[in-house]
C-alpha positions in Angstrom: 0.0 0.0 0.0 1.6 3.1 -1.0 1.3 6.1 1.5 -0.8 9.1 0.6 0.0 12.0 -0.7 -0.9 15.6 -1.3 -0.6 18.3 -4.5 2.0 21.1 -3.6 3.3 24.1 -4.8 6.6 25.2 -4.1 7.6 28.8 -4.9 11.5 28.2 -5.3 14.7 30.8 -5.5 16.9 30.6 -7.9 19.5 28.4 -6.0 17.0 25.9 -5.6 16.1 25.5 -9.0 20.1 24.9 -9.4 19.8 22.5 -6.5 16.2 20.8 -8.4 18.5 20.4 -11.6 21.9 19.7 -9.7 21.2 17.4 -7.1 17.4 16.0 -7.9 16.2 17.5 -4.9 14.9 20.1 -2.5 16.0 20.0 1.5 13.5 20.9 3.8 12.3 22.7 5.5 10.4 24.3 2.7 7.4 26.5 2.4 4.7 25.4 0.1 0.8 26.1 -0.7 -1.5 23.3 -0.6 -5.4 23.0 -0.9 -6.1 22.9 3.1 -9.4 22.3 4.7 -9.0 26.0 5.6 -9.5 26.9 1.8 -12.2 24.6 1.3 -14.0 25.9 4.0 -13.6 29.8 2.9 -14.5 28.9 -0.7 -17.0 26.6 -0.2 -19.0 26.6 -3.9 -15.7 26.3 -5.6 -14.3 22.9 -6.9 -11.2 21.0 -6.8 -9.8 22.8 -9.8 -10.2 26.2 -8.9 -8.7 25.5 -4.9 -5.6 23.7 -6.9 -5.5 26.9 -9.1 -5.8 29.5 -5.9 -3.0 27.7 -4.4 -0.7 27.7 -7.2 -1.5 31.4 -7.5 -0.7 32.0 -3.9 2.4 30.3 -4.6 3.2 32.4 -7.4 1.9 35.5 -5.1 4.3 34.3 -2.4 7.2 34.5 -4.8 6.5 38.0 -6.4 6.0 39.5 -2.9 9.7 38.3 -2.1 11.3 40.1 -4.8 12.3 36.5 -6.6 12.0 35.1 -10.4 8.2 33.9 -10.3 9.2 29.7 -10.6 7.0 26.8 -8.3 7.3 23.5 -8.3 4.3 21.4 -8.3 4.8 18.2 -6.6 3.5 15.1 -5.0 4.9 14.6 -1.5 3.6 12.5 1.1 1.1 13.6 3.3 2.7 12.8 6.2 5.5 15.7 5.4 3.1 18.4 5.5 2.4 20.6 8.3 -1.2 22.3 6.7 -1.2 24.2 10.9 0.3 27.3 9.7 -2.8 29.4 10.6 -3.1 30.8 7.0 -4.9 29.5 4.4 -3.0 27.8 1.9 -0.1 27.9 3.2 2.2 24.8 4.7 5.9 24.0 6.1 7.1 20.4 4.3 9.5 18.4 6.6 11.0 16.0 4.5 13.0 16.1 1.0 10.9 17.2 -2.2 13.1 14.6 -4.9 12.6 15.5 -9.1 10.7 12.5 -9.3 7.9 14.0 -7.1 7.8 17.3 -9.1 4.9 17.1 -11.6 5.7 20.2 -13.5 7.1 23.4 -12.9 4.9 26.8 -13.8 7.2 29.5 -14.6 6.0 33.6 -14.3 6.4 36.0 -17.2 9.3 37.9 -15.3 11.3 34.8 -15.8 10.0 34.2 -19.5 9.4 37.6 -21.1 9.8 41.3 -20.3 7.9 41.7 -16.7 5.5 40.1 -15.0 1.8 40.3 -15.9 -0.8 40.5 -13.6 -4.1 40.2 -14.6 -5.4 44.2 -13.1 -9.0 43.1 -12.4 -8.0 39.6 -10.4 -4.5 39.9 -9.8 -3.4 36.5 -10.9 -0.2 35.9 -12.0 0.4 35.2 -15.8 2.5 31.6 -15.8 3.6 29.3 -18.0 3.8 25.5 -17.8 7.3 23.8 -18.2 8.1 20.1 -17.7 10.9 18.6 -15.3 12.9 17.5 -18.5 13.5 21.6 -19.5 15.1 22.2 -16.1 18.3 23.5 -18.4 16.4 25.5 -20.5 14.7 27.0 -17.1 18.6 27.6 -15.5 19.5 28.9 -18.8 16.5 31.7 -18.7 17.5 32.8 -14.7 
């Protein structure tokens, strides 16, 4: 029986994108947005998509607020290495080691990709592009 395991998104620095490409993996302790039963319960009508979608943009949010290149990992990591009891929404703290196998895809803001980052003015999403784990060079090459 394999163990469960939940969706995250993992705004990442630079150097961790080197270390995701380098060394096939991400040391803890790492920040990451999740869909939490603390964004179920405040979006209530909405379905699994969209609460996927909100986290990856709070993600992407999270990033942009730091001043950093606009890059998070999606991955799969085992339930059991998420703490969801951060007291915000979406957010979560991940206690064991996120490995490239694990990351489903990386989505990549226009800051990174083109000139500036686009925000959509009347929802203030974030403008991101999809990239799989086998263009981690091209991904390096564009930081």
């Amino acid at each position: 029986m394999t163990a469960p395991v939940t969706r995250l998104y993992l705004p990442l620095r630079p150097e961790q994108v080197l270390a995701l490409r380098e060394d096939r993996r991400l040391e803890p302790p790492l920040t990451a947005f999740a869909v939490t039963q603390d964004m179920r319960d405040a979006r209530p009508d909405a379905d699994a998509e969209e609460w996927e979608y909100a986290a990856l943009q709070q993600a992407a949010g999270h990033a942009h607020a730091a001043g950093q290149p606009v890059i998070v990992a999606a991955a799969d990591v085992e339930t059991d290495q998420v703490d969801s009891d951060s007291g915000t929404s979406a957010r979560v703290e991940v206690s064991g080691t996120v490995t490239l196998p694990r990351v489903a895809a990386l989505h990549v803001g226009d800051d990174v990709v083109a000139d500036g980052l686009v925000i959509d003015p009347d929802s203030q999403e974030i403008e991101l592009s999809w990239y799989d784990t086998t263009e981690l060079d091209h991904l390096v090459d564009l930081l």
